[in-house]
C-alpha positions as CSV (number, residue, x, y, z in Angstrom):
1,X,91.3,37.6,107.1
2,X,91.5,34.6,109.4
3,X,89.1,34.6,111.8
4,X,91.2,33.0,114.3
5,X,94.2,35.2,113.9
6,X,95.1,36.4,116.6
7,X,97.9,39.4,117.4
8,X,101.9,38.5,118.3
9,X,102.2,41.6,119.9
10,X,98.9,41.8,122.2
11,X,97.0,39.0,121.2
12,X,93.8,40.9,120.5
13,X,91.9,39.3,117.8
14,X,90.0,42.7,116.5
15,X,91.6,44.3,113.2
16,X,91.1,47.1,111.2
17,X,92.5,48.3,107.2
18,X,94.3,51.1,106.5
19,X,95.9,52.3,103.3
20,X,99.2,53.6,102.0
21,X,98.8,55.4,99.1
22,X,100.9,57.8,97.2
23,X,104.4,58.2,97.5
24,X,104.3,54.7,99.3
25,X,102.9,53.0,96.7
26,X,104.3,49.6,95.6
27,X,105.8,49.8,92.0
28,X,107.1,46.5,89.7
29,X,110.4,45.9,89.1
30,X,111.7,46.7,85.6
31,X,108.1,48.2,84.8
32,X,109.2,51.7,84.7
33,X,106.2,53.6,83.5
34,X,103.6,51.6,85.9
35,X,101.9,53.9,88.1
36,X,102.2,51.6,91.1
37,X,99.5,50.0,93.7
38,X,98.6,51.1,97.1
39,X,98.9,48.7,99.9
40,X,96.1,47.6,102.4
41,X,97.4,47.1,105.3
42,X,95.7,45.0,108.7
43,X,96.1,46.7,111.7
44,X,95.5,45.3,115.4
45,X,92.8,47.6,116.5
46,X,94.4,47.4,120.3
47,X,97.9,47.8,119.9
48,X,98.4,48.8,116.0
49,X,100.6,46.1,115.5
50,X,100.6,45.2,111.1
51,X,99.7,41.6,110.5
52,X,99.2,42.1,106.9
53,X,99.7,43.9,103.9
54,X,99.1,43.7,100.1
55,X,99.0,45.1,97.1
56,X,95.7,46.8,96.1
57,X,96.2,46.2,92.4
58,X,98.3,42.8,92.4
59,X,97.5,42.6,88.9
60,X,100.0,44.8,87.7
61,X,102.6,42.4,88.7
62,X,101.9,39.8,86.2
63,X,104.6,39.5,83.6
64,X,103.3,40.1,80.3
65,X,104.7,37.3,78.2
């Protein structure tokens, strides 16, 4: 991440990853048999605001043409 980024909500500039997994993970649309991608999410480490997330396996987004 951006070294410089600093938090909207607190403004500390110290972040941490967490990870949805599971039943929260990200699936394509009109890909009915994909097994989906978890999400990394940044977290402010004062104030646990999300600055980021993405998908773990953004691979399995690509259209195959």
């Amino acid at each position: 991440m951006n070294r410089n980024l600093k938090c909207p909500e607190c403004g500390g500039e110290k972040f941490g990853k967490g990870k949805l997994s599971g039943y929260a993970a990200l699936h394509p649309v009109g890909k009915l048999l994909s097994m989906g991608s978890g999400i990394i999410a940044h977290v402010c480490v004062n104030c646990g605001y999300i600055i980021k997330m993405q998908a773990e396996k953004p691979h399995i987004f690509k259209d195959k043409k």
